[in-house]
BAVEX-640541 format. One line per field, with one value per residue: y, z, x of N, C-alpha, C in turn. Coordinates in steps of 0.1 Angstrom, whole numbers, plus 5000, padded with zeros to 4 digits. Layout:
% BAVEX-640541
n_yy Y_...
n_zz Z_...
n_xx X_...
ca_yy Y_...
ca_zz Z_...
ca_xx X_...
c_yy Y_...
c_zz Z_...
c_xx X_...
***
This chain:
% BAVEX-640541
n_yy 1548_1573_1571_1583_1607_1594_1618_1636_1652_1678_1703_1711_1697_1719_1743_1737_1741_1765_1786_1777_1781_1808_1819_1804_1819_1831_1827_1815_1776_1751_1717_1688_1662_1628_1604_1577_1582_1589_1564_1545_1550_1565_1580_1597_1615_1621_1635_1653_1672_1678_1699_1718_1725_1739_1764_1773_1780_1803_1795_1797_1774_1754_1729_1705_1674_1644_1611_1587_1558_1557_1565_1546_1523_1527_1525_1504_1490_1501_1487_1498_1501_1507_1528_1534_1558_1569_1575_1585_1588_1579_1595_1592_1602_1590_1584_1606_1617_1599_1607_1632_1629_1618_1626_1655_1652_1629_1622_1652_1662_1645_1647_1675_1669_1658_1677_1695_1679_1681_1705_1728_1749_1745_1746_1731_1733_1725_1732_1745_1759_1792_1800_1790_1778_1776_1745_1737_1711_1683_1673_1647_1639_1604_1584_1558_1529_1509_1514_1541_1562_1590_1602_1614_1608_1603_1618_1620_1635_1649_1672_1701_1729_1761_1789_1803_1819_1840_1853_1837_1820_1844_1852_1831_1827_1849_1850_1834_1810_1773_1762_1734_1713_1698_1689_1689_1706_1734_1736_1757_1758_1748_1723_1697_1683_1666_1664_1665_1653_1665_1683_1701_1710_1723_1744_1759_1767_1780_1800_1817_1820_1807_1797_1770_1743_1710_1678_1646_1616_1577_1570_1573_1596_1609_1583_1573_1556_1531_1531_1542_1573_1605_1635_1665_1682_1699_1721_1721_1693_1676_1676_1660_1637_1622_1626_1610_1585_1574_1589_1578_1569_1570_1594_1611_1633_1645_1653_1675_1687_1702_1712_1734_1745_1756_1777_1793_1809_1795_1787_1761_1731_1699_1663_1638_1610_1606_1585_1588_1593_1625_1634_1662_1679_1670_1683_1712_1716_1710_1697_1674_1669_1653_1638_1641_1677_1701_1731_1761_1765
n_zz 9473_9484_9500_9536_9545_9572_9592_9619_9645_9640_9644_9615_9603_9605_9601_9570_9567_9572_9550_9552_9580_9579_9567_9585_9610_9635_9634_9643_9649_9655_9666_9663_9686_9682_9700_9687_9678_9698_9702_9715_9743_9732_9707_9717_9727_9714_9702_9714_9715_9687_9690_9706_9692_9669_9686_9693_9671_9661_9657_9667_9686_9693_9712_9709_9725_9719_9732_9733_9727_9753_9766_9764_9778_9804_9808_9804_9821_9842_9837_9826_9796_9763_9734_9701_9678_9643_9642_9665_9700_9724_9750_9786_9820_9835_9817_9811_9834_9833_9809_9815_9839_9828_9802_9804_9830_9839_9807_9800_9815_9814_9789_9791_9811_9788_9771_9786_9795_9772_9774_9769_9780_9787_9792_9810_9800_9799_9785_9802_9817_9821_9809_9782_9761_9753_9748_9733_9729_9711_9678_9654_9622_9606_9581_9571_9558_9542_9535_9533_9544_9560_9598_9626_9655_9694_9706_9736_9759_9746_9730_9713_9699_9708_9715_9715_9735_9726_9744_9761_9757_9737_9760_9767_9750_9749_9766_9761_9765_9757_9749_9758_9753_9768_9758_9764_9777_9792_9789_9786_9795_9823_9821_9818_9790_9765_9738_9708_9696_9673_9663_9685_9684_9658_9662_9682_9662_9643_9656_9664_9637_9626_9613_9602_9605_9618_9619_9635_9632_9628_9607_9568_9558_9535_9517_9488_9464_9457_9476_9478_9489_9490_9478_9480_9485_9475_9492_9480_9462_9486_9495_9474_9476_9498_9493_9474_9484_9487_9510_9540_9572_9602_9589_9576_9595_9605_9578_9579_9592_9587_9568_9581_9597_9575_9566_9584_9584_9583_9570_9561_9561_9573_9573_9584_9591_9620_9634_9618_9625_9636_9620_9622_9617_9592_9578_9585_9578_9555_9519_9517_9528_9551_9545_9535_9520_9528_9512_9507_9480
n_xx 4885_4902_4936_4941_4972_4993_4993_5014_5022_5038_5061_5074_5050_5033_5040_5041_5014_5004_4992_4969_4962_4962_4938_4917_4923_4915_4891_4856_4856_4835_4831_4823_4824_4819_4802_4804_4831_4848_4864_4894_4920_4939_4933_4914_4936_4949_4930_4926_4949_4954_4930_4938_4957_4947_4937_4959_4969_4956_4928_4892_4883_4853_4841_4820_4803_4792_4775_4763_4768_4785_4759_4742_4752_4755_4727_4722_4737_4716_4697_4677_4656_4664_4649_4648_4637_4635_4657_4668_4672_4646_4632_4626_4615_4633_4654_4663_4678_4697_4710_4720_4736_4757_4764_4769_4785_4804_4813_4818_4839_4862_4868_4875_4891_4916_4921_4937_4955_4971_4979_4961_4936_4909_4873_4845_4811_4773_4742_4727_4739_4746_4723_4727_4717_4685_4658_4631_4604_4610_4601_4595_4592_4580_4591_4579_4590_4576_4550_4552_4543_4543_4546_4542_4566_4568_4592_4593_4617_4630_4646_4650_4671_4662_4668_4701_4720_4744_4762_4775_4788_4806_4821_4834_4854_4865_4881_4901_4895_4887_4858_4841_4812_4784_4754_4726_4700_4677_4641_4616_4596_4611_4617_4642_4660_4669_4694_4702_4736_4742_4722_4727_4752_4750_4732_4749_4772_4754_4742_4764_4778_4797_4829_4834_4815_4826_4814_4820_4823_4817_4819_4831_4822_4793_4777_4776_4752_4765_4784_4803_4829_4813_4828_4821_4788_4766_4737_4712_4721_4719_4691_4682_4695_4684_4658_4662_4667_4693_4705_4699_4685_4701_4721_4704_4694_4720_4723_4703_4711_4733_4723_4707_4725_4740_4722_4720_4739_4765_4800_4807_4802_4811_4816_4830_4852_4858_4875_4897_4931_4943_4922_4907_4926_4942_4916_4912_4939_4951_4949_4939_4915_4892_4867_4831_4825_4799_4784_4768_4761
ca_yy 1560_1576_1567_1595_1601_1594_1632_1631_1668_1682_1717_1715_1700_1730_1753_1736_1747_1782_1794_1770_1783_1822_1814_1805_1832_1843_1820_1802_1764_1741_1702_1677_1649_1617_1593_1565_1587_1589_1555_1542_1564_1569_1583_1605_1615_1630_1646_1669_1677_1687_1711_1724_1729_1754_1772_1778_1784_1812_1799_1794_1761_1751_1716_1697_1662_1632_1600_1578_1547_1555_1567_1530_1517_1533_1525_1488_1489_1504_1483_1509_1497_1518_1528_1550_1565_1581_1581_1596_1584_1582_1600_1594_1608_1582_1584_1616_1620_1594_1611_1644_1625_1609_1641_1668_1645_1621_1625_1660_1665_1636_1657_1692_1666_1653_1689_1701_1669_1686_1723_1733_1754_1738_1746_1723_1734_1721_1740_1751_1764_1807_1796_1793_1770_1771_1741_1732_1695_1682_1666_1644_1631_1597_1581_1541_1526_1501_1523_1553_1572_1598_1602_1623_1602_1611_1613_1620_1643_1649_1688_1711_1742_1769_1795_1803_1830_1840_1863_1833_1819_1850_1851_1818_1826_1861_1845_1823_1792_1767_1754_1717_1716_1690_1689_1689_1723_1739_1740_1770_1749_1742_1705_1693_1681_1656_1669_1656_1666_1671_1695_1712_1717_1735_1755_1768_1771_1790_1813_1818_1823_1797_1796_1755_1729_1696_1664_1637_1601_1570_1566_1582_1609_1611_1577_1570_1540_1520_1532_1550_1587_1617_1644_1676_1685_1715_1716_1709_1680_1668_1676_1653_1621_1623_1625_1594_1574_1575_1592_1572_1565_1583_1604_1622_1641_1648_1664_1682_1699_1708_1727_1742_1755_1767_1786_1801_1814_1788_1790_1752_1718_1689_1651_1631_1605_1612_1576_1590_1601_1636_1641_1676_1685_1669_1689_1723_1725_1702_1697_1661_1668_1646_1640_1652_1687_1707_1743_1764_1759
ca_zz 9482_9485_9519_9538_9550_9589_9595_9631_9646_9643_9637_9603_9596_9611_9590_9558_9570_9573_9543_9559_9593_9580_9563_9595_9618_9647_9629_9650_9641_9661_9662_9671_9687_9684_9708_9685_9673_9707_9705_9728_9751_9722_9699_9724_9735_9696_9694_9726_9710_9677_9697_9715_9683_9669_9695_9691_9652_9660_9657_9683_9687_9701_9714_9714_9723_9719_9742_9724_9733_9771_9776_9764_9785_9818_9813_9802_9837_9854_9834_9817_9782_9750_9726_9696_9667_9633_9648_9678_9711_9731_9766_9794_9830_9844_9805_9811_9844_9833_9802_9822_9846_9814_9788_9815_9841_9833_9794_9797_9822_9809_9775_9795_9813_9780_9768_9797_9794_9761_9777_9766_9789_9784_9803_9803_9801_9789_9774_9811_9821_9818_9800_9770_9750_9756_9737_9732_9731_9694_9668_9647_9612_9602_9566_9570_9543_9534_9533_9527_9551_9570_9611_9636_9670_9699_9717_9750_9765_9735_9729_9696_9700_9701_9716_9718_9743_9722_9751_9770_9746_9734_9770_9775_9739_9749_9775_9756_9767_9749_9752_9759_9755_9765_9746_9774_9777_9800_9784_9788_9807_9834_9817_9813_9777_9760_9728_9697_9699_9658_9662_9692_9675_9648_9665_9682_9649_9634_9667_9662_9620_9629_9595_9597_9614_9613_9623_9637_9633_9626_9588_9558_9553_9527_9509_9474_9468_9459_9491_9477_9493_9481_9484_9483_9482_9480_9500_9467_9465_9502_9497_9464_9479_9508_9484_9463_9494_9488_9522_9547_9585_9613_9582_9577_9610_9606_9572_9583_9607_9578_9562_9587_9602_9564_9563_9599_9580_9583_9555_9554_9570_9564_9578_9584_9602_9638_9639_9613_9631_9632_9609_9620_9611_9577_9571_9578_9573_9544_9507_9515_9530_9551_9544_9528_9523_9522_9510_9501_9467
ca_xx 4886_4918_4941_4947_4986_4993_4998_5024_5020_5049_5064_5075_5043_5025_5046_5034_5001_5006_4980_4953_4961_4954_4923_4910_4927_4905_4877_4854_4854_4830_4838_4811_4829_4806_4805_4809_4847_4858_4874_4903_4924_4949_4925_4909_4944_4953_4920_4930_4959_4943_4922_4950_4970_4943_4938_4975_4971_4949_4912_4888_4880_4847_4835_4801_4805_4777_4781_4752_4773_4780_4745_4739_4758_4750_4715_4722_4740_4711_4684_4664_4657_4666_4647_4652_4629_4638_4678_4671_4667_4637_4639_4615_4622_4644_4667_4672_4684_4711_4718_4727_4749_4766_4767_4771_4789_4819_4823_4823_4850_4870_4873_4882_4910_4922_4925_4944_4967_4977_4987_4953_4928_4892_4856_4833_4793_4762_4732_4720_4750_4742_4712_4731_4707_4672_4651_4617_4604_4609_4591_4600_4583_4590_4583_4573_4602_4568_4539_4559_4534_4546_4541_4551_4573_4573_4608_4596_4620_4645_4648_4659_4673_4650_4676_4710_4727_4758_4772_4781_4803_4817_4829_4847_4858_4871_4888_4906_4891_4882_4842_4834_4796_4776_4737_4713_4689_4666_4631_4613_4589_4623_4623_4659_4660_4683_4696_4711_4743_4747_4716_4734_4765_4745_4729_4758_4779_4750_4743_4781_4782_4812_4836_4831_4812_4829_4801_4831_4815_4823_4817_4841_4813_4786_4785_4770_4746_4779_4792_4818_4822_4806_4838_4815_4777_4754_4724_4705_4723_4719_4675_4677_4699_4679_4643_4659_4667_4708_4705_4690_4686_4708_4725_4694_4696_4734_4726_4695_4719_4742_4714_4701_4739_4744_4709_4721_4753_4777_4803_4805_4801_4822_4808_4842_4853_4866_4887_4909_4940_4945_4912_4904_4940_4937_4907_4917_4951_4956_4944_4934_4899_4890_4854_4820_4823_4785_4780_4751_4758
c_yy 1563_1577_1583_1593_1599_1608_1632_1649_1674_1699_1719_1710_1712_1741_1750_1743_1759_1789_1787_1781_1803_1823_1815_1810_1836_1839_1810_1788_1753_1726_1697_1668_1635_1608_1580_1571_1586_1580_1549_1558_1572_1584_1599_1616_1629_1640_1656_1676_1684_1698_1722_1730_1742_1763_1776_1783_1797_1810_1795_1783_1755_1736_1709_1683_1654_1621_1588_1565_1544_1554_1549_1523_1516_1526_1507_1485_1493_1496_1486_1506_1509_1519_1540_1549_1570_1585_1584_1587_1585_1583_1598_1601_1601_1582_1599_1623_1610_1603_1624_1638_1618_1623_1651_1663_1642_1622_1639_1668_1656_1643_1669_1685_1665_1670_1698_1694_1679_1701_1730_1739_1755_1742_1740_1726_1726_1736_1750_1762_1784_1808_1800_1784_1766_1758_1737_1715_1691_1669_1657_1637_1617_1588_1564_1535_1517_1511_1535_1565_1577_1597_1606_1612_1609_1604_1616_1633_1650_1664_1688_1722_1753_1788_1798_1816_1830_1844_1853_1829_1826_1857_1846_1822_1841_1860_1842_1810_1786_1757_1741_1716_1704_1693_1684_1703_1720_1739_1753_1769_1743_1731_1705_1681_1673_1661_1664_1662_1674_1681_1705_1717_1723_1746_1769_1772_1784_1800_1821_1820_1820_1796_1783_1750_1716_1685_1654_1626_1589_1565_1576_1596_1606_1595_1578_1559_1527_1521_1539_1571_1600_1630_1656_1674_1698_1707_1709_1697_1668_1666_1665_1641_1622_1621_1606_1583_1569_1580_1588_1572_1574_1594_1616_1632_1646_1662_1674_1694_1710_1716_1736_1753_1763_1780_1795_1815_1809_1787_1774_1740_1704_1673_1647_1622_1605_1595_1579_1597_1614_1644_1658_1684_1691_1678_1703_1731_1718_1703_1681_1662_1657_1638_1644_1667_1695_1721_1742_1759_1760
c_zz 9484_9502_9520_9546_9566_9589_9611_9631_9650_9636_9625_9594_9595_9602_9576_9558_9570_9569_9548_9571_9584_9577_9570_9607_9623_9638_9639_9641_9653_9655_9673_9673_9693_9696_9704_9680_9685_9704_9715_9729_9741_9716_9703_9729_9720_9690_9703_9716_9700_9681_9699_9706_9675_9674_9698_9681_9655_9658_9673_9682_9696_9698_9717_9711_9729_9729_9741_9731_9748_9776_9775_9772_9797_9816_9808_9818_9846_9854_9829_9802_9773_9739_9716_9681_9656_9641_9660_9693_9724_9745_9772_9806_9836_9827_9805_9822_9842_9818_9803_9826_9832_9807_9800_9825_9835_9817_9794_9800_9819_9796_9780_9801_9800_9774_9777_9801_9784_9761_9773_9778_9784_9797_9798_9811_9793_9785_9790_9816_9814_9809_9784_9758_9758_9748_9741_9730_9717_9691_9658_9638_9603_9593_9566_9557_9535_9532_9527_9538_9561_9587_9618_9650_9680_9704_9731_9753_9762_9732_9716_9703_9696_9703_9716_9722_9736_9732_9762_9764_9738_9746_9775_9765_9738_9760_9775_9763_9756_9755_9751_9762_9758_9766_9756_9780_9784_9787_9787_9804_9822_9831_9813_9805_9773_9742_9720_9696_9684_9661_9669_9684_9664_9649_9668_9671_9643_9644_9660_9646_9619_9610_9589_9613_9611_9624_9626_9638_9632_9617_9586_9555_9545_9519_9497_9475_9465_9469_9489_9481_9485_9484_9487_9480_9482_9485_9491_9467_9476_9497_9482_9468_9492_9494_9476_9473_9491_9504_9530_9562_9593_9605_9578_9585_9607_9593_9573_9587_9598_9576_9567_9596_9591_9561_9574_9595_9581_9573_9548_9562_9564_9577_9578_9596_9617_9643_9628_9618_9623_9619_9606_9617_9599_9571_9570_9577_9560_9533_9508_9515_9540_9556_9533_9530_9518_9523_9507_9485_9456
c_xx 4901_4924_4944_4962_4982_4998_5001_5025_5034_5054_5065_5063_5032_5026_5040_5022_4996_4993_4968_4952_4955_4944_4915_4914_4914_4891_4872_4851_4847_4832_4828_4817_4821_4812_4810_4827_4850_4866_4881_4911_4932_4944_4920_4924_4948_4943_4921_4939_4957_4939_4936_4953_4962_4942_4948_4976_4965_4936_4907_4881_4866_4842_4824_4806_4789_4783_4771_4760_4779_4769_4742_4738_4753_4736_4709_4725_4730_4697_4675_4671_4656_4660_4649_4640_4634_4654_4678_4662_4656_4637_4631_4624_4638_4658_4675_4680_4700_4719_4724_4741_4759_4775_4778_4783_4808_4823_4830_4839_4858_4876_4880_4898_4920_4930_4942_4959_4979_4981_4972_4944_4909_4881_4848_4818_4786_4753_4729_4730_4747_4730_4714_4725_4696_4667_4636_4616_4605_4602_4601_4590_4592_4586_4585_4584_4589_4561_4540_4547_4542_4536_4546_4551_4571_4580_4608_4605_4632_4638_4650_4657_4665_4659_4686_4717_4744_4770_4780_4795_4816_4825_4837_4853_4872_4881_4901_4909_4885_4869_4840_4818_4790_4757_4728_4712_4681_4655_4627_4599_4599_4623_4634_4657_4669_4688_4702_4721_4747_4735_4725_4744_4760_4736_4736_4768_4767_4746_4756_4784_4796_4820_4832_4827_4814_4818_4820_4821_4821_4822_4829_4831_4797_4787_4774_4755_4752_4787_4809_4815_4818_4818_4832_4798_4772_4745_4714_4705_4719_4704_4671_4684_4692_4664_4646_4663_4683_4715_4697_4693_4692_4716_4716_4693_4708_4730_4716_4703_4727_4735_4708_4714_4740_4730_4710_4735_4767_4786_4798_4807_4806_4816_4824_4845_4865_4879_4899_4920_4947_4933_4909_4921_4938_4929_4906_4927_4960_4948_4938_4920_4904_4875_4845_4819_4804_4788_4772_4750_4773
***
C-alpha cells in the first residue's frame, strides 16, 4: 500500500491545491466522522482544522459524527449491556436515551468546540432539531455465514432515514455555518430513534446531491481478500464483493450507504481512514487519494 506524505497545513501547501480547491467551489462535501477516527485530542484537534480550512477554500463543509465507542462506554458505566446485530446496534428504551445524551449531548458539542478552537463557526444539531430527519424503525436482513439462511433482526429502536428537510440545512449553510449533526431522529410515531450515523450521512449527502461523501473509519478503505486496498470501485463492483463474501461484516452497511448516496445523486463516495493525519485534505485536494473511491460506474 502506498505511504501517504505527512501533509503540515500550510499556505503554500494550500496554494498547491488550488485546481482541487475549484473543482469543489461552493460544492457541498459531507464528512462522516466515526467514532472509532476520532482518536486522541490531537487528532481531533487536526480534523477541526481540516473543516475549517474548507470552509475557507470555498466548499461547504457538512458534519455527521458517530460515537459507537463512547456510547459503549457510557453504558458500560451505567450497566446496560450491549448488544449488536448484522453491525448495528440494538436499542431498547433505556440505550437510547443514553445514546441521545452521548450523540446529541457531549460528542456533539465537543466537535462544534474543536471547530471554534480552529476560527471556525460550527452548529451543532441532531436529526430532531427543525425536524430535519424524520426516520422510520429499520429492518434489517441477516444471512447465517453457516446455513446461509437469511432473517430479518430486530434492532429495537434503531431508525433509517425516511425523510430529509433540506431547508434546514440550506439555512445553516446559507449562513455560513458549518453543520455538526448528530444521527438521532423523531419517528413519525414521536419515537426518538438511534441512527447509524454512515446511513445518516447518506441520507443527508443524497437530500443535498453533495459533490462527495467521505465515510471516516478506522480501516485504509475497501480491502481485498489479501487485505490489500481496493483504490476505486463501481457500485457493480461493491454488489459483486459483497455477493462473493470479499465484503463482509460492519463494511456491508458502510457500502450500502455508498450505493444508496450514489443512487440519490451523489457524484462519489470515498471510505478512508480518519486516523490518517490530515486525510480529508489528502483526499480532496491532492492526487494521493486517500482511500476507496466508489462511483456509479
Amino acid at each position: 500500500m502506498t505511504e501517504l506524505p505527512n501533509v503540515h497545513v500550510r499556505a503554500e501547501v494550500l496554494a498547491q491545491a488550488l485546481p482541487h480547491m475549484q473543482r469543489y467551489d461552493q460544492e457541498i462535501v459531507v464528512i462522516k466522522y466515526g467514532g472509532h477516527a476520532m482518536g486522541d485530542r490531537a487528532a481531533a484537534e487536526d480534523f477541526a482544522e481540516d473543516i475549517v480550512l474548507l470552509e475557507q477554500s470555498g466548499l461547504k463543509p457538512i458534519v455527521v459524527h458517530g460515537g459507537g465507542p463512547q456510547i459503549g462506554r457510557m453504558l458500560d458505566r451505567l450497566g446496560i449491556q450491549s448488544e449488536f446485530r448484522g453491525g448495528l446496534r440494538v436499542t431498547d428504551e433505556a440505550t437510547v436515551e443514553v445514546v441521545e445524551m452521548v450523540l446529541a449531548g457531549s460528542i456533539n458539542k465537543q466537535i462544534v468546540g474543536w471547530i471554534s478552537a480552529e476560527g471556525g463557526r460550527a452548529i451543532g444539531l441532531c436529526g430532531k432539531d427543525g425536524n430535519m430527519v424524520r426516520a422510520k424503525r429499520a429492518t434489517k436482513t441477516v444471512r447465517d455465514p453457516d446455513s446461509m439462511v437469511e432473517q430479518v433482526v430486530d434492532l429495537g429502536l434503531v431508525g433509517e432515514p425516511e425523510h430529509v428537510e433540506r431547508g434546514v440545512l440550506d439555512a445553516v449553510l446559507k449562513a455560513e455555518l458549518i453543520p455538526v449533526l448528530a444521527p438521532v431522529a423523531y419517528g413519525a410515531d414521536g419515537q426518538t430513534y438511534n441512527v447509524n450515523a454512515d446511513t445518516f450521512a447518506g441520507a443527508i449527502a443524497g437530500a443535498l446531491r453533495a459533490k462527495r461523501l467521505l465515510l471516516l473509519t478506522d480501516v485504509p478503505g475497501v480491502l481485498d481478500k489479501d487485505k490489500n486496498l481496493i483504490p476505486e470501485l463501481t457500485v457493480e463492483d461493491c454488489r459483486r464483493l459483497i455477493a462473493d463474501g470479499t465484503i463482509t461484516g460492519g463494511m456491508i452497511p458502510k457500502i450500502e450507504t455508498c450505493i444508496y448516496a450514489i443512487d440519490q445523486g451523489v457524484e462519489a463516495v470515498v471510505i478512508l481512514n480518519g486516523k490518517v493525519n490530515h486525510a480529508v485534505l489528502l483526499e480532496l485536494f491532492t492526487d494521493y487519494g486517500a482511500g476507496t473511491l466508489i462511483r456509479r460506474s
